[in-house]
Steps between C-alpha positions, in 0.01 A plus 500: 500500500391825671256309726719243589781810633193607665377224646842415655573823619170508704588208649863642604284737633295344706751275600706772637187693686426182697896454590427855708219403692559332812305168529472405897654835601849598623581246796815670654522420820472176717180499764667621808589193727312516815741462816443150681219493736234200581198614220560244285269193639154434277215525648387196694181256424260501749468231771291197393477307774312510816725646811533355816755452779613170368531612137616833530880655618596771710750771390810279617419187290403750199843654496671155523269366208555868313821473526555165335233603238717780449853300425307222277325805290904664453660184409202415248551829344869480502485194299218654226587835460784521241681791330483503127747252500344251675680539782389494826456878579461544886789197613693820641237683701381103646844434540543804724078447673630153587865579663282787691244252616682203559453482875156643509388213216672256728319576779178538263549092419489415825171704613339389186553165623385524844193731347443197249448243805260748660255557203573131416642607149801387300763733396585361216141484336454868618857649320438277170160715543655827516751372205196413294252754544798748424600364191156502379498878523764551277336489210128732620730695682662811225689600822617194623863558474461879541339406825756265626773736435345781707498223740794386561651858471286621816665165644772590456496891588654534815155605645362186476643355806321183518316264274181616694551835336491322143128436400519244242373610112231274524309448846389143414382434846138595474457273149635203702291555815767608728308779643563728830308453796260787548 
């Protein structure tokens, strides 16, 4: 009987030593948040493809293309990233990116086009693209959503004046061979 008392008031014991020690340690406070600002965009591939005049694009048909790269990698995240849910976590901030950009993604449509019968491309093909390779990120990327948030915060700080100023998370441009001109 004695060893049995024993026995089970060791294992009180124990129990009660272990209920003191802190397992992953004290976690407090929240990381600070960092204020919005464009450091959020991955690190792009490098170029594959060979550059030349008629394959490459100067700085005012990158920022047309960067730009629509931009909106198609926001509304791909707006649609995956949920809250816990399942509901669509960022429809406020896009819904307040896309009544700030309206005009300038308007505009945007129309260059794309012109810029699309220049380089003899089809717009469609090229923001399905964007769509795609996006949504294959979601799952390699840990940050994915983290990323797209800090995005469309900085596009929506009032610093970020244009959608110029708005590097997209992902810079898909050099995986798909739309490279700059040297």
């Amino acid at each position: 009987m004695f060893s049995k008392l024993t026995q089970v008031a060791i294992l009180v014991a124990s129990g009660l030593a272990l209920g003191g020690c802190p397992m992953g340690g004290a976690k407090t406070a929240a990381p600070p948040k960092k204020p919005a600002a464009p450091d959020y965009q991955m690190a792009a591939a490098a170029p594959t493809g060979t550059v030349n005049r008629n394959t490459c694009y100067d700085s005012a048909d990158l920022t047309v293309v960067r730009a629509r790269m931009l909106h198609q990698e926001l509304v791909v995240a707006t649609l995956q990233c949920q809250s816990a849910g399942g509901v669509r976590a960022f429809e406020s901030i896009y819904a307040s990116y896309n009544s700030k950009f309206t005009p300038e993604l308007t505009t945007n449509a129309r260059s794309l086009q012109q810029l699309a019968g220049r380089k003899r491309f089809n717009v469609d093909v090229l923001v399905t693209e964007f769509a795609n390779r996006t949504a294959q990120r979601a799952p390699t990327d840990k940050d994915f959503c983290s990323r797209t948030l800090r995005a469309l915060e900085w596009a929506v700080d009032p610093k970020a004046t244009s959608l110029a100023l708005v590097p997209p998370p992902y810079d898909l441009g050099p995986e798909m061979n739309i490279i700059p001109c040297p």
